[in-house]
N, C-alpha and C positions, 0 to 999 in steps of 0.2 A: 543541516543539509542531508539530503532522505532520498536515497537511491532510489526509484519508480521501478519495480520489477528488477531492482538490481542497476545493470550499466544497460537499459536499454537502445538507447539509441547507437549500442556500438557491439549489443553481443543478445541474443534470444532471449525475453525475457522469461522470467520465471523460471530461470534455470540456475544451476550452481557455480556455474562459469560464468556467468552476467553475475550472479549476485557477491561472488568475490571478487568481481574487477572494481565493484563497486567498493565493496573495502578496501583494495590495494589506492585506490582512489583519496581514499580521506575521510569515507560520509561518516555521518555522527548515528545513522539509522538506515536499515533497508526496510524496504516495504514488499510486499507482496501478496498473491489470492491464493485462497485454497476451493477448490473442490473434492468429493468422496466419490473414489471407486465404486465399482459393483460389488466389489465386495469388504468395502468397509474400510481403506485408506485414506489417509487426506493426504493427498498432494497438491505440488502447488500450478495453480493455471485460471487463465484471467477467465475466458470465455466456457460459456456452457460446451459448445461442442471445439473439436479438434481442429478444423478446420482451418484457421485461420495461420496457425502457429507450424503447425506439423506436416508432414507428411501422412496424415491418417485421417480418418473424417469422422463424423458421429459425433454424438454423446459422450463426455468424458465420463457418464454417469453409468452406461454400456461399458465400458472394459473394464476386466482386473486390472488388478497392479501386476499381475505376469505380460497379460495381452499391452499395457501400455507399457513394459518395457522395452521394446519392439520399436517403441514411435522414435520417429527421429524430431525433436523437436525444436533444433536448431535447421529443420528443411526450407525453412519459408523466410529464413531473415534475410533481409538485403536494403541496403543501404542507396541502393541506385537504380535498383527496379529490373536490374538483368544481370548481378551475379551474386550467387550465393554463399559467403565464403565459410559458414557454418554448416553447410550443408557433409552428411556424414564424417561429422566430428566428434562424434558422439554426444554431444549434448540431449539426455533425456529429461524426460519428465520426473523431477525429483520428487520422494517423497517427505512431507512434512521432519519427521525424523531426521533423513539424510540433511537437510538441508540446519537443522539446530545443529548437529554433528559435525555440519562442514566450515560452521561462521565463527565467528568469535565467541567465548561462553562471557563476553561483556557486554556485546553491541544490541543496541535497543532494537526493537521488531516493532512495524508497524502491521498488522496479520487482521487482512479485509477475506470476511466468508462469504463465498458468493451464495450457498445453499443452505436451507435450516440442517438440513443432514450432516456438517460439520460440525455445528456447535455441540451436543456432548461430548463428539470425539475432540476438540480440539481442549474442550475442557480438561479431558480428560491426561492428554496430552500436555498442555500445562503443566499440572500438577506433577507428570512425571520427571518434565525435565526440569523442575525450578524456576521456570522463566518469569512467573508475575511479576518481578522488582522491573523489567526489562520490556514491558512489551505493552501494547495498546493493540485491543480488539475494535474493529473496526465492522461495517457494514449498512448498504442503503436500509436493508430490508430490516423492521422491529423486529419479523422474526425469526432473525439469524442474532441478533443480538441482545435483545430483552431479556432472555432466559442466563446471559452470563453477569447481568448488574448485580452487584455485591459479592462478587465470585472471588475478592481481592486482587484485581488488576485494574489496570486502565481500559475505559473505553471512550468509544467514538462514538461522537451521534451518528442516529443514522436519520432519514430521512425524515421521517415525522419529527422529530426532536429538534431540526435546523428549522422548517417550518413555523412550530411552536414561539422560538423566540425570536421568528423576523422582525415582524412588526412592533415588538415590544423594544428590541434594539432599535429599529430606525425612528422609534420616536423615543429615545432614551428615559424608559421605562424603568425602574428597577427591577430586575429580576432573580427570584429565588434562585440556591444554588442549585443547578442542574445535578441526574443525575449520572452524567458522561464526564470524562477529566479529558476529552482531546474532541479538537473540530479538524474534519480533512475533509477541505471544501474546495473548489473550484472558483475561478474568476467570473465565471461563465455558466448557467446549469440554464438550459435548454434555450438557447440563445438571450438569455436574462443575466444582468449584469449581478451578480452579487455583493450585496455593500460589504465585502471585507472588514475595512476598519470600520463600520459600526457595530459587526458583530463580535470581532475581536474586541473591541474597547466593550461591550456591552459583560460578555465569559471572563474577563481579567479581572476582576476583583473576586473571582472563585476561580481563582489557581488555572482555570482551561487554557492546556497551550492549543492555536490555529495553526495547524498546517497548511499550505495552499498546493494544490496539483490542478493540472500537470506546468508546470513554469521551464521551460526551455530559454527564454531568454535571460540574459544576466544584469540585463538593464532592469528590467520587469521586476527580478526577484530582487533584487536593492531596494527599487520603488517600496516593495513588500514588505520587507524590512525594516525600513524606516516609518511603515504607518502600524509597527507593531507585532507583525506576523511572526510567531516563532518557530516554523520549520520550512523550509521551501522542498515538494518531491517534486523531481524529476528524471527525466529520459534522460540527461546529457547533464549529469553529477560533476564529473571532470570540469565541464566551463563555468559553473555557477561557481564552485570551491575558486577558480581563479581569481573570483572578484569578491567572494566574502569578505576579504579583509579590508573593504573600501564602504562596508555596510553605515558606518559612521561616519562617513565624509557626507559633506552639506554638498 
């Protein structure tokens, strides 16, 4: 079970406050994006601009890490469309750092780069904190992630790479071992049904565990479960953990 930006559906995500509700919770993993400052931070934040999340607008790729301490970026959450109960609670925009510092030094990372501008630094970043036994590099784009294959951690296909072995899974194809150790894929990828269990069954005989995002319902993620998937992220961690323990019943 894999936190989605933390405890989204109940607290801002990508923040340090959503992402430890999410371990007071129970998950086995949190997930989260990074973007780079102006001047050269990786922080963490789903969207290219501010807009969505904050009270700020722009470019995340426009501010320092001084100017985006500033942002309040628990401004915009709401549960109901007209109150905000995070709003000036200081929930900011963490960075990279702040955020290894504030978790567990056990709990796995799932770390999606939205920008190539991230990946040496977050390479770099790695290395300092120890984190490869604990983490999967993630991203659509080749090249946010091509450049960190053989770097000794886990990665994520990204997009060309799921491509690749569609059709070779849905006609159970043999395929060589890839060189990704995790899939985090959708149900769903641009209103196109994704064969899950054929891709899963096609990656398990080379070790890939399937993550599925985004699964909010707890019916859905059993469904999941039981055709092999081994990680379910989500917005709403708290209701799925409710019903894990029923993953085995017929």
């Amino acid at each position: 079970m894999i936190g989605h930006r933390g405890n989204r559906a109940h607290a801002p995500e990508n923040t340090i406050p959503s992402l430890l509700e999410a371990v007071a919770l129970g998950v086995d993993a949190v997930e989260f994006d990074l973007h780079v400052t102006r001047d050269g931070v990786l922080v963490l934040m789903h969207d290219t601009t501010l807009d969505r999340t904050t009270d700020a607008s722009g470019p995340v790729a426009a501010r320092t890490l001084a100017e985006l301490r500033a942002v309040d970026a628990g401004a915009r959450f709401t549960r109901d469309g007209s109150s905000f109960p995070w709003r000036g609670r200081g929930a900011g925009i963490p960075t990279f750092d702040e955020v290894v510092d504030a978790l567990p030094r056990t709990l796995p990372l799932i770390i999606e780069i939205k920008t190539p501008d991230a990946t040496p630094l977050l390479r770099e970043a790695i290395a300092r904190h120890g984190l490869a036994p604990r983490i999967i590099v993630a991203g659509f784009d080749a090249a946010c992630t091509r450049p960190l294959h053989g770097a000794g951690f886990a990665m994520g296909a990204c997009t060309p790479d799921m491509v690749s072995i569609l059709l070779p899974s849905l006609l159970r194809r043999p395929l060589a071992a890839p060189a990704f150790q995790a899939m985090c894929i959708p149900p769903i990828y641009h209103g196109i049904p994704v064969p899950i269990a054929s891709l899963a069954r096609s990656m398990k005989p080379h070790g890939v565990v399937t993550h599925i995002w985004t699964v909010n319902d707890p019916a859905y993620a059993l469904k999941l479960w039981r055709h092999g998937v081994n990680g379910i992220i989500s917005d709403d961690p708290g209701a799925i953990l409710a019903v894990r323990g029923l993953r085995s019943a017929r």
